[in-house]
N, C-alpha and C positions, 0 to 999 in steps of 0.2 A: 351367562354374562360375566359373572367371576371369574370362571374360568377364563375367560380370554382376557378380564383386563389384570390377570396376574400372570399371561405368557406375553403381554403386551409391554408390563414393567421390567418382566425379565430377561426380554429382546433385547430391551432400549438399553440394560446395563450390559448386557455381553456385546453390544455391538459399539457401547462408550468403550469397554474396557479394550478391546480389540483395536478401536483408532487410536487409542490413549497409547500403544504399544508399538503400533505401523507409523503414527505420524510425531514429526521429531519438531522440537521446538523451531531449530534454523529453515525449517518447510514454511514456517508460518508468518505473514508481509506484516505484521507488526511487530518482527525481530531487529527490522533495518534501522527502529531509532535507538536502538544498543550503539549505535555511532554518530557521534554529534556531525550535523552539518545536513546538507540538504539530498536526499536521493530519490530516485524515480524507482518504481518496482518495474521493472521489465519485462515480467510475467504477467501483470494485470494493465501496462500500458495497451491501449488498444490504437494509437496513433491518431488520434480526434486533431490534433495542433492545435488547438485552444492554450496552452500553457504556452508554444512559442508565439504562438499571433501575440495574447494579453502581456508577454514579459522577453521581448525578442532577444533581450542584453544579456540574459540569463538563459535558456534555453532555445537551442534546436532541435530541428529534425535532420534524423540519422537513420536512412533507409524506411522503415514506416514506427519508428519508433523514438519516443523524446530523449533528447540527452541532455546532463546538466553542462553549461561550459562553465570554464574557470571563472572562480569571482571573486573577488575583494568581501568579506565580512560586512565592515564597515559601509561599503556602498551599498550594499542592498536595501532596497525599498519594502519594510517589511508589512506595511499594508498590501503594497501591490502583490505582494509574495504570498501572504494568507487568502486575497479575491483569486489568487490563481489558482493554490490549494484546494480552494473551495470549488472551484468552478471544474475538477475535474473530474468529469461525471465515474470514471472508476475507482478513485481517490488512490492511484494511482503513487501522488508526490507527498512526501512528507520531510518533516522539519524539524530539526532537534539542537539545541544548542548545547546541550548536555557533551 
């Protein structure tokens, strides 16, 4: 039983150490709020329209996939902006003012 749970810890570190080296920070969807403003991951959008039905002035659909349309700062509704955030079941949209 030793014996397996010290090939079991030594796996887990050569196969951290091996991602840690194949996968690059820009691979990974919490890189996109390095840019302030609002973006959709396009690789984990799975096309639900939940974000254009709840916020139609701010997003469409473009082919089976969401897209942000142009906006004014100022005008957005940033409650209605966070329930739509929230409401997207692959968390897909995110938000940065930075």
């Amino acid at each position: 039983m030793a014996i397996r749970w010290a090939l079991t810890v030594l796996a887990i570190i050569i196969f951290s150490w091996i991602s840690a080296k194949i996968i690059r920070d820009e691979d990974l969807p919490g890189e996109m709020l390095a840019k302030p403003g609002l973006h959709i991951n396009k690789d984990a959008c799975m096309g639900c329209t939940l974000c254009a039905k709840n916020y139609p002035t701010l997003f469409i659909m473009q082919g089976k996939k969401a897209v942000v349309k142009a906006y004014d700062k100022q005008a957005l509704d940033y409650e209605k902006l966070q329930s739509v955030i929230k409401a997207c079941p692959v968390h897909a949209i995110e938000y940065s003012e930075q």
